[in-house]
C-alpha positions in Angstrom: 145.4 39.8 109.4 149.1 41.0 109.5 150.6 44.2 109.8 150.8 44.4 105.8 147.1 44.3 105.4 146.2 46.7 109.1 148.8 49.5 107.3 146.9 49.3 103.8 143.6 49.9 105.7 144.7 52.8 107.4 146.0 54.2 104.3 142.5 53.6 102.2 140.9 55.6 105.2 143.3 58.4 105.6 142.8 58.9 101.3 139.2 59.8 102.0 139.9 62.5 105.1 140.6 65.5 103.4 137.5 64.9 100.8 135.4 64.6 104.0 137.0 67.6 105.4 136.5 69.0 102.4 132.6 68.4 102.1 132.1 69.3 105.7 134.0 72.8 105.5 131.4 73.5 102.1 128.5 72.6 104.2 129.6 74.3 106.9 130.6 77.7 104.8 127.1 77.5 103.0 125.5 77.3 106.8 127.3 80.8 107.7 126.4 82.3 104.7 122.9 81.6 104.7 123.2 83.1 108.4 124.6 86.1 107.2 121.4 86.6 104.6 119.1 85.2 107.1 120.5 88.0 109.8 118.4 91.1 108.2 115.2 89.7 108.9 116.2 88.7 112.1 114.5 91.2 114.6 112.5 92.9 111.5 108.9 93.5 113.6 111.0 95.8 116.0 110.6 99.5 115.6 113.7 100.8 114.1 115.4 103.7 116.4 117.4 105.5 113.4 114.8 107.2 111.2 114.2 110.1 109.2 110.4 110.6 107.8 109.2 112.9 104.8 106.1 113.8 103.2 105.0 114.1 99.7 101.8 115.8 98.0 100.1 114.8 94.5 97.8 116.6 92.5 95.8 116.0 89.7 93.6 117.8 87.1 90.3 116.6 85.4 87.4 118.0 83.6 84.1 116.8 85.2 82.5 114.3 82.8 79.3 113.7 85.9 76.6 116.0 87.1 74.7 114.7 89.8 71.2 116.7 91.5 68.5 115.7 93.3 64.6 117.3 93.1 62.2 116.6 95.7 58.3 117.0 95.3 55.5 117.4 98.0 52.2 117.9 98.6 49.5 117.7 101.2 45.3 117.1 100.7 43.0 116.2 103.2 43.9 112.1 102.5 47.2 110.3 102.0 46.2 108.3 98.5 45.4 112.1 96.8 48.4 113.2 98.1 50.7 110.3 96.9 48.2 110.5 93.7 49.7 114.2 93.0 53.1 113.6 94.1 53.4 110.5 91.6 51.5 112.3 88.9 54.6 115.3 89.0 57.2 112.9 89.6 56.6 110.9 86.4 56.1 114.0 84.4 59.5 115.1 85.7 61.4 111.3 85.1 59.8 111.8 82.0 61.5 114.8 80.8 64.7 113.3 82.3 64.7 110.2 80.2 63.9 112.5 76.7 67.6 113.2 77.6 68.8 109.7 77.5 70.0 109.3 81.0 69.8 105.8 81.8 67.1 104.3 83.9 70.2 102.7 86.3 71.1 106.9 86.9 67.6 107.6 88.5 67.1 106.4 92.4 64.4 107.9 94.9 66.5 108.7 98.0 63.5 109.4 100.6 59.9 108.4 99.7 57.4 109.7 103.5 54.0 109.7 104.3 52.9 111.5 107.3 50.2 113.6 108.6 49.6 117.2 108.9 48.9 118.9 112.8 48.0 122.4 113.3 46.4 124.4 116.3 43.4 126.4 114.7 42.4 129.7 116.0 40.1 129.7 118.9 38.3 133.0 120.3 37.3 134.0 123.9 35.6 136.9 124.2 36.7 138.3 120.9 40.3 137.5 121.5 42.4 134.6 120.6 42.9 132.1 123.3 45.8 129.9 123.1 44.9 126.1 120.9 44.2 123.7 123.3 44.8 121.0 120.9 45.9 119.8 117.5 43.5 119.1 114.4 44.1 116.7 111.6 44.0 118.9 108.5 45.4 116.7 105.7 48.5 114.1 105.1 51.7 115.6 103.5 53.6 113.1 100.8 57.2 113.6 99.9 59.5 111.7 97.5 63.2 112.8 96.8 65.3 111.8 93.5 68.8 111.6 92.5 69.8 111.8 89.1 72.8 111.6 87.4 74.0 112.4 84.0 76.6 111.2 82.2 76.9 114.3 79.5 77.3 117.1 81.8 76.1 119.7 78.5 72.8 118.3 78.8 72.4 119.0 82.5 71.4 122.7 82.2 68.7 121.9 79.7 67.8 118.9 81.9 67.5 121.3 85.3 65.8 124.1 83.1 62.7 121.0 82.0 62.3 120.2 85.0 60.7 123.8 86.2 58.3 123.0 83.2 57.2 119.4 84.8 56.5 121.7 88.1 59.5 120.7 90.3 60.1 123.6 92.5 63.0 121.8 95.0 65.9 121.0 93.4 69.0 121.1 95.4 73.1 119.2 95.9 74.2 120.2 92.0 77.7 119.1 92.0 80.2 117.6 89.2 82.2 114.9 89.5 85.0 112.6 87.6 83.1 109.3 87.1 86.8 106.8 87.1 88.2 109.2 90.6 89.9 105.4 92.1 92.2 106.2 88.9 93.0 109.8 89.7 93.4 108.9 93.2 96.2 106.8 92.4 97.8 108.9 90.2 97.9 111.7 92.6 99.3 109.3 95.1 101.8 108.1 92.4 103.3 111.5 92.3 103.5 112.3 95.8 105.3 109.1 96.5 107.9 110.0 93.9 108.2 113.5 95.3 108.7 111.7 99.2 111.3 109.8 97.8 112.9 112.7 96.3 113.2 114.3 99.1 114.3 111.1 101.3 116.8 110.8 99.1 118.2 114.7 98.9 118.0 114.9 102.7 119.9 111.2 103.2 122.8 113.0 101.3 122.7 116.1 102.9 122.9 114.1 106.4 125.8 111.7 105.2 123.2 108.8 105.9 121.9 106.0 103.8 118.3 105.1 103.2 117.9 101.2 104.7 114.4 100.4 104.0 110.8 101.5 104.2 109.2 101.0 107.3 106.3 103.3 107.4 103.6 104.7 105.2 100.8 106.8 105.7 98.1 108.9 103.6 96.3 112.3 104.8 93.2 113.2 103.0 92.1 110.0 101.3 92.8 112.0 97.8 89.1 113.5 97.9 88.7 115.5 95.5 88.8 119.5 95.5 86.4 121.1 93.4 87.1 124.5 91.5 84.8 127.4 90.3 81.5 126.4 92.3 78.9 125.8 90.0 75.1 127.0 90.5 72.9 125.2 92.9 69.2 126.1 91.6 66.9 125.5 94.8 63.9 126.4 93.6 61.9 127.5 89.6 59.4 130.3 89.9 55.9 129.0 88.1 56.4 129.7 84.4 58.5 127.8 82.0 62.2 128.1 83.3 65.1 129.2 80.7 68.2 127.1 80.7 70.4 127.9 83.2 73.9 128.2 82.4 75.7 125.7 84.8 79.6 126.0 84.5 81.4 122.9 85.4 85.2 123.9 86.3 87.6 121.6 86.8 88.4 118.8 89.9 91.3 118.7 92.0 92.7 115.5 93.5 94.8 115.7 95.6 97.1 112.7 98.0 99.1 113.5 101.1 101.4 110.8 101.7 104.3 110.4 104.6 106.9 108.2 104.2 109.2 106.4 106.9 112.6 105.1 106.2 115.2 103.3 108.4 118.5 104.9 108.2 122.2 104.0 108.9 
């Protein structure tokens, strides 16, 4: 090969160097750069030391649309099949007058059903004076079974409480009113007291010349149970006749959501 044909070489080759330095400087740029986005997460599981942290509080509103109660019935005889005899007997009569209202079989549930024998110390005499029982005597068995209802039309639940004195239920106890869908006031009340946090993140990041990085805690106080307002009548107990219909105001539920938010600052 002669010195025409080594400098025509050399000169095909050196046409190509600057698109090879070319290509390499693009792929080299595009390295950096995704360096540079990459850098943020770099380090991210580590505490930040620059923070500010505010706090936020929700509240919401609703009318009760559940009444919920439970009745209990007992009664002791001298064997344990009359006694569950009588306790079933009142028990149906009162489910009865419960399900004249429409509330749903799926809304009734026996909480506590027990069977157990009665003890007592009878009266002994010496001398004309009573001595002190040396023992305990068997005198019957004592039945018990508990209900919980609830009913979905809350006006119906003074007329409900006022049958049951008729069926004679004399233990009725835990009258309360609820919100049946709370999991959806619960997050609206947490809605607005994150807005209100960031609010104040916000109104406090300007006020300390500092900018709001990122979010890097959370936390919420209270679970968003609900408050409730003008407490309602707890009837424990019907004297013997037929009972009148009590009038049960049902108020209004509060539910509320404490929230605290954490930001990274710079």
């Amino acid at each position: 090969m002669n010195d025409n044909d080594n400098n025509s070489v050399k000169a095909k080759v050196w046409r190509y160097v600057p698109a090879l330095v070319l290509v390499l400087s693009v792929f080299l740029l595009a390295q950096t750069v995704n360096s540079i986005r990459n850098y943020k997460y770099i380090g991210s599981g580590i505490v930040p030391q620059n923070i500010i942290s505010v706090s936020g509080e929700g509240e919401v509103f609703a009318i009760p649309d559940v009444a919920t109660f439970s009745f209990s019935v007992t009664e002791t005889t001298e064997n344990v099949q009359d006694s569950q005899n009588s306790v079933t007997d009142k028990i149906n009569s009162a489910l009865s007058k419960i399900k004249s209202f429409g509330v749903d079989e799926k809304d009734i549930k026996t909480l506590d059903y027990s069977a157990f024998p009665k003890y007592e110390y009878p009266r002994v005499l010496c001398n004309g004076i009573d001595c002190s029982p040396t023992r305990e005597v068997l005198v019957g068995y004592t039945v018990t079974q508990t209900i919980s209802v609830k009913v979905r039309t809350v006006d119906d639940a003074g007329k409900i409480i006022g049958s049951l004195g008729e069926a004679g239920i004399t233990n009725l106890s835990s009258l309360s009113f609820t919100v049946d869908d709370e999991e959806k006031l619960k997050e609206e009340a947490r809605s607005l007291a994150i807005e209100e946090a960031k609010e104040k993140a916000k109104t406090l990041a300007r006020d300390l010349g500092v900018k709001l990085v990122r979010i890097v805690g959370f936390s919420e106080q209270g679970n968003g149970q609900p408050i409730f307002f003008k407490t309602t009548a707890q009837p424990d107990a019907f004297g013997g006749e037929s009972a009148p219909v009590p009038n049960i105001p049902t108020g209004e539920n509060k539910i509320t959501s404490n929230i605290t938010i954490t930001y990274e600052i710079k």
